[in-house]
N, C-alpha and C positions, 0 to 999 in steps of 0.2 A: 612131179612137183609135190612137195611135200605137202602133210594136212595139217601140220601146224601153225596155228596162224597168234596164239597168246599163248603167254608164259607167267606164270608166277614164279620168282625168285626169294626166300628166305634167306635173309643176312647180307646186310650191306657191308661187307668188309673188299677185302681188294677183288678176294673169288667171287662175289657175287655182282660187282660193279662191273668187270671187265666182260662175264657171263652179260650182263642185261649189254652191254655197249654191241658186244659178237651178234647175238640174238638180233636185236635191231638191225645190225647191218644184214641179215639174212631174211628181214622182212619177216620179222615176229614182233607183234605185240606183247613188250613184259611190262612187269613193275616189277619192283623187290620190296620185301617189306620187312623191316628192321627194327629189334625189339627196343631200342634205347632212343629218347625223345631227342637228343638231337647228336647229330654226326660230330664228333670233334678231331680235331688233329693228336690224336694221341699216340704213344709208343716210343721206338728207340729207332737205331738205325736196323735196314734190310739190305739185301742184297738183290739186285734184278741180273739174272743171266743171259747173256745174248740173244736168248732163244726165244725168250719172254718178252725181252725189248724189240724181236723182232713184229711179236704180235701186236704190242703195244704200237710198234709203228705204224703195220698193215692199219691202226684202228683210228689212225692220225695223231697221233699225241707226243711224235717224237719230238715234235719245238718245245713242249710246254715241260718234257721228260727233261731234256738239257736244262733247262731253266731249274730244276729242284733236285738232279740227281749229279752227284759228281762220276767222274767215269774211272774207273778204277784202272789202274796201270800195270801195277802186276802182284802178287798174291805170294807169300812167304812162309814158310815154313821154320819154326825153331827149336832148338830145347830150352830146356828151362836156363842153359847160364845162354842164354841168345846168342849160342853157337847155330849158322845158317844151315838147315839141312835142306831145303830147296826153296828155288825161285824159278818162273812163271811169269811172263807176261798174260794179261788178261783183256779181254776184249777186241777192242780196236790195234791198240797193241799188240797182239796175239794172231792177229789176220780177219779177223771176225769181221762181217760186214755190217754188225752193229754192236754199240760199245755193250760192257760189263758197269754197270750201276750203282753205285752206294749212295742209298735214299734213305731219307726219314721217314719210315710206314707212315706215320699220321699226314702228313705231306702230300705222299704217293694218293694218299686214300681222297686225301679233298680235290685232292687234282683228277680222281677218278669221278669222284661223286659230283666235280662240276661238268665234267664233259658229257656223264648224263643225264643231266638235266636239259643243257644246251643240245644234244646231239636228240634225246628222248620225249623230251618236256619237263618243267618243274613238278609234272604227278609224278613222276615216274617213280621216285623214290619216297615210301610212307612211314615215317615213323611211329616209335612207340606204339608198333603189331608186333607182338608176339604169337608164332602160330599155338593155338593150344589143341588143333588139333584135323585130321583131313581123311579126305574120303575118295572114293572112285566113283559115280552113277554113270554105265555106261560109256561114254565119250569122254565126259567132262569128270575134271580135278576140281575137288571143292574143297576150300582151305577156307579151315573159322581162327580170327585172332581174337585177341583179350589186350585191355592193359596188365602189363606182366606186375607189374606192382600193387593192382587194383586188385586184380581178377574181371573188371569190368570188359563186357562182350563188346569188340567193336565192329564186328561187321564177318560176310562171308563173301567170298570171292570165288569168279569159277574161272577156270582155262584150261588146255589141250594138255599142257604138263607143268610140273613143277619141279625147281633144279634146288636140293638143300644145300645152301653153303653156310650153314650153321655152324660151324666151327669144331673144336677138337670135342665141344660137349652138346653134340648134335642131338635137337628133340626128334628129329626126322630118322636120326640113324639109332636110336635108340628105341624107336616104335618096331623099327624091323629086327633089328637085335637087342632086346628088351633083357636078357640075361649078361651082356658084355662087362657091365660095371664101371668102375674109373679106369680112365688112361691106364696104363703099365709107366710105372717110373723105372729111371734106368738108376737111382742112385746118387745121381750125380744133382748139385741144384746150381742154376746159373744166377750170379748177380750182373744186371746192366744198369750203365749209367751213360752219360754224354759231358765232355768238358772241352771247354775252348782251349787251347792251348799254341802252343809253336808246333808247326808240323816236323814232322818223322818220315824219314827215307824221300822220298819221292813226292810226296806231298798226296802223292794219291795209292799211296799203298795199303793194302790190307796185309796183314799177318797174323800169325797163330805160334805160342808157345810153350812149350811144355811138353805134356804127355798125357793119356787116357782120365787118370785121375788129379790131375792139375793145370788147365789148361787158363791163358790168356789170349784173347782175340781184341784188334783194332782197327779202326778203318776209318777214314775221316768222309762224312758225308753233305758237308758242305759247301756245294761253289761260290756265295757268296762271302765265308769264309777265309776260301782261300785266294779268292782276287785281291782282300784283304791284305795279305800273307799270312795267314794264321790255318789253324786247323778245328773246326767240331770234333772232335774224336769222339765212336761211339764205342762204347767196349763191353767184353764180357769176361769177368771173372767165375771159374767153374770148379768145382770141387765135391769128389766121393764126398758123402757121408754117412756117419753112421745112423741116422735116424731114417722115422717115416717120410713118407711124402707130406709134403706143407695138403692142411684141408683147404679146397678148392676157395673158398672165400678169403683165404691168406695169397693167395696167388696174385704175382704186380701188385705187392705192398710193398712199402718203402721199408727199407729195411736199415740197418744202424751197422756203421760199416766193419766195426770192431768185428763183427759174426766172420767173414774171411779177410780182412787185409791184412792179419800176421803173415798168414801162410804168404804171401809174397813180397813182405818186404825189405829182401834182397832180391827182388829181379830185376834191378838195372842193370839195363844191359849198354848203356851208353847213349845209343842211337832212339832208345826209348826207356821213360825212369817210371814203372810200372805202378811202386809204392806213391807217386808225386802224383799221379794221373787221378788216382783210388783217390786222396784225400784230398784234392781241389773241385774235387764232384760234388755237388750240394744234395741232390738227391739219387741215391739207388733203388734196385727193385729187383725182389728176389722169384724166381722160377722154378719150379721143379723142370728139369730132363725130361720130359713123358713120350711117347707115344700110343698108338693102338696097332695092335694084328693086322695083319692085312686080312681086308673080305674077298670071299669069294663071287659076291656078288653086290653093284654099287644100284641096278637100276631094276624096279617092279611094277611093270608096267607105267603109267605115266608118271612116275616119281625118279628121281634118281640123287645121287650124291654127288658132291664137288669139290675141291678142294682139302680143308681140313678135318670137314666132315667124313671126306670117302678115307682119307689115308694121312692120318696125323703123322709126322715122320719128325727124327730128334733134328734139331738144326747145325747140321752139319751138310757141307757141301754147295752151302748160302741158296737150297732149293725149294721153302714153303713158299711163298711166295710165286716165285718163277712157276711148278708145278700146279698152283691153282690156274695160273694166265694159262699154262698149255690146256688144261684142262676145259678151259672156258674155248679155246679155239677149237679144239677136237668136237665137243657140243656144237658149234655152230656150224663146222662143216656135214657131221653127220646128219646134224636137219636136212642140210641142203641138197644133200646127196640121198635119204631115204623116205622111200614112200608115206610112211607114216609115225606116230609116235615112239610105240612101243619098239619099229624098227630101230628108230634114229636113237633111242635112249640103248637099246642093245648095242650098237653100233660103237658109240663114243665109250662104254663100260668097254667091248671090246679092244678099243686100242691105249686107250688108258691103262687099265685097270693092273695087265704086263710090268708094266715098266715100272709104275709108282708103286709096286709090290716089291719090286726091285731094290729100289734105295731105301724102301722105311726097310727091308734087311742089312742092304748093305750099311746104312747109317749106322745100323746096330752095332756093327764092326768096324764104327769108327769112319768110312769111305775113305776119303784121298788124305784126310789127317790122320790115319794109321803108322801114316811115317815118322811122326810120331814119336809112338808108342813102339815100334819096331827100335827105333834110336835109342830111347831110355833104355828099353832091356837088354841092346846090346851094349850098351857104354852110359850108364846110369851115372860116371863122373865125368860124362862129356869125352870131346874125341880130339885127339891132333891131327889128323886126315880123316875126315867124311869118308870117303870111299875106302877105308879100313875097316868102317863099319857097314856100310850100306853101299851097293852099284849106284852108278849114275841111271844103268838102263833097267834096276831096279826100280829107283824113284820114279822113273820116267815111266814104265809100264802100269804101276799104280795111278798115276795122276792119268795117263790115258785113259786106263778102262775106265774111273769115274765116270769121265765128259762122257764114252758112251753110254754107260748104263743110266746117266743125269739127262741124256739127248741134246748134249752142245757139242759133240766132238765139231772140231771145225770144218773139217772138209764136207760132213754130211750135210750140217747146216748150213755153210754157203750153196752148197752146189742147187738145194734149193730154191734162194734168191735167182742163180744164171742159169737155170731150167727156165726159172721164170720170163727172165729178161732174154730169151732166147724162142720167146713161143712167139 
C-alpha cells in the first residue's frame, strides 16, 4: 500500500484537473492551486483522442463529455488547391471503443473543474496561488504561494508529493532546469479563430490543408450547433515567417486579420471557402509554433512534472491535451502500484517519459501531416492521380505509425477494454 496519502497540484488547466480527479480515485488527498483568481472558459477548439477519452470515461465523465464534445467522424488530408490526399475515419467510426472528440478547451476545462469540486469538495481547487517557491524537510513537500500580482504571502502548505502542471512556462521546471530559457519556436506562427457557419463534408469532419509552410486546419466542435444544422468551426491558419518569436506577453493576442489572410485567399476549394471562413470571424489570436527538448528526467524526488510542463510538444497530431490525460492516469496508477513516493514518481516518469519524447520529435517532423509536405514536393501544382504521386500503402504506413508512437493504435487500445471485460 502505498505511503502517499496528499498531494499538492500546481495549475489548474485540463493536466492538473484530470491529475487531482485520478489521485482522488486512488485514495489521495490533493488540492491544486492556480495562479489566476478565477477559472474561466477560455480558448479555441482541442482535440480529445480515444485514449484520453477512454480515461476520461474510467473517471465517469463520459455523459457530461457527449453533452460539450462533438465526435469527430473522420479526419482529411489536402493540398493546398484541396486536392484529397487522405481520409480516415476516426473514433467510433474507426472501431474504437470510445469516440475521437472535438471540444472547446474552456468548456472541456469547466466541465473538468466541476466534477472536482463535486467528486473532491469545493476546497479542492484554490485560486489566485501562485507557487513562489518549495522545499523538501524530510517526508514532507512544502509549497509557499504569493499573490502573483501582489507579491503578497498567502500561505504554506505541506503533502507527500507535488505534480507541476504548470504549463509550457513551468516555474517548477525551470527551478530544476534554471539554464533552459524560452520555448524553441519552430518558425511558423498559428492564427485561431471560431465562426459559425453552414457545415463542410460530414458535418463532423476534421481536415488539414496545404503543406509544411502553409497549412489550414478545421474542425467543427459544436453539438448544439449542429443539432441546429449549422457548424462552430474552429480553425487554424499557419504560416513560415521571417521574423522572431512574438515576446511571451504578445502571445493569445487578437490579432488584425490582414497579418496572413492574403496568403489564402484563393483556397476555395468548393466544399470549404477558406478566405469566407477568415473574414466572418470577429475575433483571432495569434501563437508562436514552440516547443521544449525533451528531459531526461521529469521527477526529483517528491516533485515531478506533468503535462506541458514535462513535454511541451508543437500541436500536431491533435495530442497536448489527450498526452496530459494519459499522463495524469499513468500517476495515478503508479501510486497505486508502488511502495512509496519517490518510487511511484520514478515509476510514472518511467513509462511516460519514452513515448512523449517520442512525438515532441516526431511533431518536429511534421507526424501524420507529413503527407503533406511529401505531396507539395513531389507535385507542387497538384496531381491528376494521387497514387502517381504518393502509394496508398505509403499514406497508410505513416498515419499507422503515428497512432502507435501517439498510443491510439486501435487494436492495442481496445484489446485493453476486453482484457478487461474478460477478467
Amino acid at each position: 500500500m502505498s505511503t502517499i496519502k496528499t498531494a499538492i497540484v500546481v495549475g489548474g488547466g485540463i493536466g492538473g484537473l484530470v491529475t487531482a480527479l485520478k489521485l482522488h480515485r486512488v485514495g489521495v488527498s490533493v488540492r491544486v492551486f492556480e495562479s489566476v483568481e478565477n477559472i474561466r472558459a477560455l480558448g479555441v477548439g482541442i482535440n480529445l483522442l480515444p485514449h484520453a477519452v477512454k480515461v476520461l470515461t474510467e473517471l465517469g465523465l463520459a455523459e457530461e463529455l457527449e453533452k460539450i464534445g462533438l465526435p469527430t467522424a473522420d479526419l482529411s488530408y489536402y493540398n493546398k488547391y484541396g486536392q484529397k490526399i487522405w481520409q480516415e475515419p476516426r473514433g467510433i467510426n474507426a472501431g474504437y471503443h470510445w469516440p475521437q472528440y472535438s471540444i472547446h478547451r474552456g468548456k472541456l476545462q469547466m466541465l473538468l473543474l466541476k466534477a472536482v469540486k463535486e467528486q473532491i469538495g469545493e476546497g479542492a481547487v484554490i485560486t489566485g496561488h501562485h507557487l513562489s517557491s518549495f522545499q523538501t524537510l524530510g517526508d514532507v513537500l512544502i509549497a509557499h504561494f504569493q499573490n502573483r500580482k501582489t507579491g503578497e504571502a498567502l500561505g504554506t502548505y505541506h503533502a507527500d508529493i507535488m505534480i507541476a502542471a504548470d504549463g509550457i512556462h513551468s516555474m517548477v521546471r525551470k527551478f530544476y532546469y534554471p539554464n533552459e530559457g524560452m520555448p524553441k519556436f519552430s518558425g511558423r506562427i498559428l492564427w485561431r479563430g471560431m465562426t459559425e457557419t453552414a457545415p463542410f463534408l460530414t458535418g463532423k469532419s476534421m481536415i488539414m490543408s496545404g503543406y509544411q509552410d502553409q497549412k489550414f486546419v478545421a474542425y467543427p466542435i459544436s453539438p448544439e450547433a449542429a443539432k441546429n444544422g449549422r457548424s462552430l468551426v474552429n480553425w487554424i491558419a499557419e504560416l513560415t515567417v521571417g521574423e522572431d518569436m512574438p515576446e511571451r506577453a504578445d502571445w493569445n493576442r487578437k490579432i488584425d486579420k490582414a497579418k496572413f489572410a492574403p496568403a489564402f485567399s484563393d483556397w476555395d476549394f468548393g466544399w470549404l471557402n477558406v478566405p469566407k471562413l477568415i473574414e466572418e470571424t470577429d475575433a483571432v489570436y495569434e501563437f508562436p509554433m514552440v516547443d521544449r527538448d525533451p528531459l531526461s528526467q521529469w521527477s526529483f524526488g517528491r516533485v515531478t512534472l506533468l503535462g506541458d510542463a514535462a513535454h511541451p510538444m508543437y500541436p500536431i497530431g491533435s495530442n497536448g491535451a489527450s498526452q496530459a490525460i494519459l499522463d495524469a492516469d499513468a500517476l495515478g496508477r503508479a501510486i497505486l502500484e508502488q511502495p512509496n513516493a519517490k518510487a511511484a514518481l520514478r515509476a510514472y516518469e518511467d513509462e511516460r517519459i519514452s513515448p512523449t519524447t517520442n512525438i515532441v520529435l516526431t511533431n518536429r517532423q511534421n507526424g501524420p501531416e507529413s503527407v503533406m509536405q511529401i505531396v507539395e514536393e513531389r507535385a507542387p501544382n497538384g496531381f491528376e492521380q494521387l497514387h502517381d504521386v504518393i502509394s496508398r500503402q505509403e499514406l497508410q504506413d505513416i498515419a499507422n505509425k503515428y497512432k502507435q508512437i501517439a498510443g491510439f493504435d486501435r487494436k492495442s487500445l481496445n484489446a485493453k477494454l476486453e482484457v478487461v471485460n474478460n477478467v
